[in-house]
ROTITOR-536860 format. One line per 2 residues: number of its first residue (from 0); their letters; for each residue x, y, z of N, C-alpha, C. Coordinates in nm, 3 decimals. Layout:
N
NUM) A) X Y Z X Y Z X Y Z  ... .
This chain:
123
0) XX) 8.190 -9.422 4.749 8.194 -9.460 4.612 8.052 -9.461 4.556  8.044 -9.441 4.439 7.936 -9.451 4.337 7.918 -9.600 4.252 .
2) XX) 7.805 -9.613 4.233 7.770 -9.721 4.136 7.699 -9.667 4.013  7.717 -9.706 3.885 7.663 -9.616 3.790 7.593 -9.735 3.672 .
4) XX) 7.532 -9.713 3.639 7.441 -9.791 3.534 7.387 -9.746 3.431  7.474 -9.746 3.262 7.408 -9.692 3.183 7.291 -9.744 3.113 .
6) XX) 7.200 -9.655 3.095 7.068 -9.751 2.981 7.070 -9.677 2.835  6.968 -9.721 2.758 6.923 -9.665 2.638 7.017 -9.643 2.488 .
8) XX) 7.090 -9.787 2.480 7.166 -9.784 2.369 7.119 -9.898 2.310  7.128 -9.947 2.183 7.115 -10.063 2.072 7.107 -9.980 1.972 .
10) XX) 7.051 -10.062 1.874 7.032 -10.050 1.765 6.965 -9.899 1.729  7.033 -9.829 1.597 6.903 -9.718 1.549 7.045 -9.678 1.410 .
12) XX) 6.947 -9.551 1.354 6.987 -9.525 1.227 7.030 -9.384 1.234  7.143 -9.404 1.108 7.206 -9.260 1.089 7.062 -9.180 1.076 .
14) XX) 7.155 -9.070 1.159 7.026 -8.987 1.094 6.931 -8.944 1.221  6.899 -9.028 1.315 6.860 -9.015 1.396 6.898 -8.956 1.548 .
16) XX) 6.805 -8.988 1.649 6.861 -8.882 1.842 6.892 -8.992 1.853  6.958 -9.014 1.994 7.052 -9.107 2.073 7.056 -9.036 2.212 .
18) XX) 6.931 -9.058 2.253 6.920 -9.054 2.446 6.960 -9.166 2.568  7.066 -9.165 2.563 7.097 -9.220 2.699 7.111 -9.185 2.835 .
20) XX) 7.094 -9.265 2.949 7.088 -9.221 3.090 7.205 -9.312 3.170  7.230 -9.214 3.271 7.333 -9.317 3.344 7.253 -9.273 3.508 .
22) XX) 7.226 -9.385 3.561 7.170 -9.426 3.669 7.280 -9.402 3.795  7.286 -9.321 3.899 7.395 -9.328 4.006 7.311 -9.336 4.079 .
24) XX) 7.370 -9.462 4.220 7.376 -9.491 4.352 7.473 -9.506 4.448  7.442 -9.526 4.554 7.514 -9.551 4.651 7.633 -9.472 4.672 .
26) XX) 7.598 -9.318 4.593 7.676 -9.197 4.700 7.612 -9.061 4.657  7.693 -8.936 4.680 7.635 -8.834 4.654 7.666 -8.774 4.504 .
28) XX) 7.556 -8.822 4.457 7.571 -8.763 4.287 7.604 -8.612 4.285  7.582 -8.534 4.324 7.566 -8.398 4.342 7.712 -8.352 4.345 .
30) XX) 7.823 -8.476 4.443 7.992 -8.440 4.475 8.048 -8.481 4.337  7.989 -8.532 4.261 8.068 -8.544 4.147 8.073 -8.483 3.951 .
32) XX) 8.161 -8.462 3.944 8.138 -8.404 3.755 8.130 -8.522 3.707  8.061 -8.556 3.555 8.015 -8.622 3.521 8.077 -8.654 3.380 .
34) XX) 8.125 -8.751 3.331 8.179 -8.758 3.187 8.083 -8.873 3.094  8.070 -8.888 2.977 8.043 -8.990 2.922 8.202 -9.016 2.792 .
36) XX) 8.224 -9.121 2.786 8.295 -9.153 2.717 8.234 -9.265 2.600  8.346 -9.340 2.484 8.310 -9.424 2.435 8.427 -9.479 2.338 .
38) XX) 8.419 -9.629 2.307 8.489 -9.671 2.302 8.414 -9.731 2.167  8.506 -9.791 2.052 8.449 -9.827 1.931 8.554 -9.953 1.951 .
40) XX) 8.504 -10.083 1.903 8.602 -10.165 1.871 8.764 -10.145 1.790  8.836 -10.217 1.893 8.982 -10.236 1.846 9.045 -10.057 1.862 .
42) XX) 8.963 -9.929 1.912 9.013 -9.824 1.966 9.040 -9.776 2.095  9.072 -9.646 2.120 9.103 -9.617 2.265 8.981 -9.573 2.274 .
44) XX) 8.956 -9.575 2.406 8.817 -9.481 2.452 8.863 -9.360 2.469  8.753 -9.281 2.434 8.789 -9.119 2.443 8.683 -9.070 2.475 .
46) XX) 8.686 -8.934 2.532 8.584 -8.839 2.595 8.472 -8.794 2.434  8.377 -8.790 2.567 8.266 -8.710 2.439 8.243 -8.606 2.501 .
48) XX) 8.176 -8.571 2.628 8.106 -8.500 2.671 8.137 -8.478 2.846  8.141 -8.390 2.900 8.151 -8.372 3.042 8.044 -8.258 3.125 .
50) XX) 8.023 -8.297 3.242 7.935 -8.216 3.306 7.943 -8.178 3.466  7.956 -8.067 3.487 7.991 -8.025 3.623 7.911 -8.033 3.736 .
52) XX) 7.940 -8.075 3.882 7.901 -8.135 3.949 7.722 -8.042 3.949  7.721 -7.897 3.941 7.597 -7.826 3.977 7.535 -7.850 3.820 .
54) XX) 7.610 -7.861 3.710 7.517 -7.837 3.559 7.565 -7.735 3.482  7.662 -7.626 3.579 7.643 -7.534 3.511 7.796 -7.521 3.384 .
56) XX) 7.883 -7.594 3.457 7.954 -7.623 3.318 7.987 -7.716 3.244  8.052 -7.735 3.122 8.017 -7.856 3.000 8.122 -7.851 2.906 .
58) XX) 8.210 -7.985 2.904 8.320 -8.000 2.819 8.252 -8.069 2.760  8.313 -8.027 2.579 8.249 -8.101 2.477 8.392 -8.170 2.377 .
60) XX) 8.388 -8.310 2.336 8.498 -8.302 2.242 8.466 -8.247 2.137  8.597 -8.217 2.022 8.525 -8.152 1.911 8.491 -8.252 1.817 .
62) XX) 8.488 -8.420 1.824 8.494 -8.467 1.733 8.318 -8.471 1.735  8.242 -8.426 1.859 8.066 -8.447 1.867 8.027 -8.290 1.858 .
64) XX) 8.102 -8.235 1.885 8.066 -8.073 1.877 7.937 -8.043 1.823  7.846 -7.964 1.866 7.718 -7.961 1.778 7.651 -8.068 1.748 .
66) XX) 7.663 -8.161 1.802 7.570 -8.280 1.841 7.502 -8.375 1.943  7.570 -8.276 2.061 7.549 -8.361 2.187 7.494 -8.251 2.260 .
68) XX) 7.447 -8.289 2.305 7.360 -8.207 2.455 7.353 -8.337 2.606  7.470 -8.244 2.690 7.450 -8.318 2.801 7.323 -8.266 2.907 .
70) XX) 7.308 -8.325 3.013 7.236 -8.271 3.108 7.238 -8.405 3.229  7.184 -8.336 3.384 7.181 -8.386 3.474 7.076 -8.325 3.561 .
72) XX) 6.978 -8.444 3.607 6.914 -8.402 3.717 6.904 -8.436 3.837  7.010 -8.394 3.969 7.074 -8.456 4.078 6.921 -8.488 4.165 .
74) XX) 6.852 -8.454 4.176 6.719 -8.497 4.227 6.741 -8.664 4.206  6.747 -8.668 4.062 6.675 -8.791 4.039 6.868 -8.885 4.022 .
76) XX) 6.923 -8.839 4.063 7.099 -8.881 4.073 7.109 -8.948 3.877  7.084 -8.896 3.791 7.099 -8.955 3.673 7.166 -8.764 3.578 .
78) XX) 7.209 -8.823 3.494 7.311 -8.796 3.379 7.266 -8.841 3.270  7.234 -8.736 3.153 7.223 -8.768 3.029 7.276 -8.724 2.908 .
80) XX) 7.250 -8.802 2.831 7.315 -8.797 2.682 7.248 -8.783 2.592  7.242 -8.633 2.487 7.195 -8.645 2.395 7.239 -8.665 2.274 .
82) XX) 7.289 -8.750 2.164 7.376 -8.737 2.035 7.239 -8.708 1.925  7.265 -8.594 1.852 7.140 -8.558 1.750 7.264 -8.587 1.561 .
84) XX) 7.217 -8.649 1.475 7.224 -8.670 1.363 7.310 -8.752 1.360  7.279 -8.911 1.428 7.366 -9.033 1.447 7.434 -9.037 1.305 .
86) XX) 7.522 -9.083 1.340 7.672 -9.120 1.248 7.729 -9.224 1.249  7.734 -9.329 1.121 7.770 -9.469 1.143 7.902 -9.443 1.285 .
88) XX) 8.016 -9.364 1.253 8.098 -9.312 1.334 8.041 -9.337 1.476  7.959 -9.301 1.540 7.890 -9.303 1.613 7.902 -9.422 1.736 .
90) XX) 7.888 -9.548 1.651 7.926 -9.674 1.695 7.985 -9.688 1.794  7.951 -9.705 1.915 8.110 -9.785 2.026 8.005 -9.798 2.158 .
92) XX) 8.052 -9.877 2.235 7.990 -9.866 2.348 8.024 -9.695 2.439  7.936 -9.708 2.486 7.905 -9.540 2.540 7.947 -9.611 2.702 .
94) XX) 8.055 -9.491 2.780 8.080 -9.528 2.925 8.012 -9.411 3.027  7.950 -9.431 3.122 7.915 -9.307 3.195 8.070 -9.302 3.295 .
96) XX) 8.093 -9.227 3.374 8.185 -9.212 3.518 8.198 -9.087 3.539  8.205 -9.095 3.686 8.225 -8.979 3.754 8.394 -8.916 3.861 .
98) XX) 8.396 -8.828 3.824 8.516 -8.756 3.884 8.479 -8.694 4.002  8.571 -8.708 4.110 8.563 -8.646 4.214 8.593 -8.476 4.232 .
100) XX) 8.662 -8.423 4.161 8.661 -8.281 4.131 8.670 -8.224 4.035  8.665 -8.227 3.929 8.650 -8.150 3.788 8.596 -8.211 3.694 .
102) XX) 8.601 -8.146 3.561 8.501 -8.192 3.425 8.663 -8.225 3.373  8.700 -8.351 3.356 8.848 -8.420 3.275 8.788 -8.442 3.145 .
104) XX) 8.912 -8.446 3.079 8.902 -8.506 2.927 8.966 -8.655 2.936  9.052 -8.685 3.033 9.173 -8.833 3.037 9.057 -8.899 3.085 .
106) XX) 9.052 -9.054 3.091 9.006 -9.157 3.190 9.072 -9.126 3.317  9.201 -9.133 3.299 9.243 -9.141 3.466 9.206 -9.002 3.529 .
108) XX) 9.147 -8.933 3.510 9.066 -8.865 3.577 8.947 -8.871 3.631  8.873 -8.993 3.618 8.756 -9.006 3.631 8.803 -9.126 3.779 .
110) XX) 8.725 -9.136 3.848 8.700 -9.223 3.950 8.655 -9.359 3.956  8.490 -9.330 3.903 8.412 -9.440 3.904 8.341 -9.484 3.756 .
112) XX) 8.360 -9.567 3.702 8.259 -9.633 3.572 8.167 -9.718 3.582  8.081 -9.681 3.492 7.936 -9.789 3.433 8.024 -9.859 3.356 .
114) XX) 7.951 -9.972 3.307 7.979 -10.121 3.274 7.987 -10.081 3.142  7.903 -9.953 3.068 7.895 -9.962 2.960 7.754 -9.982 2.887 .
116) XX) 7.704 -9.925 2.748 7.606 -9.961 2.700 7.632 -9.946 2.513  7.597 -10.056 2.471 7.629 -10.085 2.330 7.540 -9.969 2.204 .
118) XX) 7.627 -9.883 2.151 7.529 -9.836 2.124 7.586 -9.831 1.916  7.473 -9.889 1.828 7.531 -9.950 1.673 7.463 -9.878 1.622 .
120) XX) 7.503 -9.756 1.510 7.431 -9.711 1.419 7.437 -9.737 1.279  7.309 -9.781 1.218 7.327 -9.823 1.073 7.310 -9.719 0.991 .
122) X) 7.378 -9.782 0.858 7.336 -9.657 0.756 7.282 -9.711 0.682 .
């Protein structure tokens, strides 16, 4: 099993980047695809972004389409998130987790989750 720890969310403004990292330990980052999800108050959580165990492939939802840039550097066992031209929309806590064999769009495809990181955009 994996342990995952997201950082780099609070406060910032429409309009602006949104770099977050998700921290993995305690297994082999490298065996797993990578999703970030997010969840907005009183909604379902849903997929944003996915990433394949080597990098080389990348599910995007369409509701971020043209705004996200994922990436991963298994060296350093971390996963990132780029959101470019924040959107009050934007709003929800951001989830990292990892899947044991493919890039999913469902939760129950995913294995393991971070706790989560709050991430509020003003306008």
């Amino acid at each position: 099993q994996v342990q995952l720890v997201e950082s780099g969310g609070g406060l910032v403004q429409a309009g602006d980047t949104l770099r977050l990292s998700c921290a993995a330990s305690g297994g082999p980052f490298s065996a797993y695809a990578m999703g970030w999800f997010r969840q907005a108050p009183g909604k379902e959580r849903e997929f944003v972004v996915g990433i394949s165990r080597s990098g080389g492939s990348t599910s995007v939802s369409d509701s971020v389409k043209g705004r996200v840039t994922i990436s991963r550097d298994n060296a350093k066992n971390t996963v990132y998130l780029q959101v470019n031209s924040l959107k009050p929309e934007d709003t929800a806590v951001y989830y990292c987790a990892a899947a044991l064999v493919y890039i999913g769009r469902r939760i129950d495809e995913y294995d393991f989750w971070g706790h989560g990181t709050q991430v509020t955009v003003s306008s």
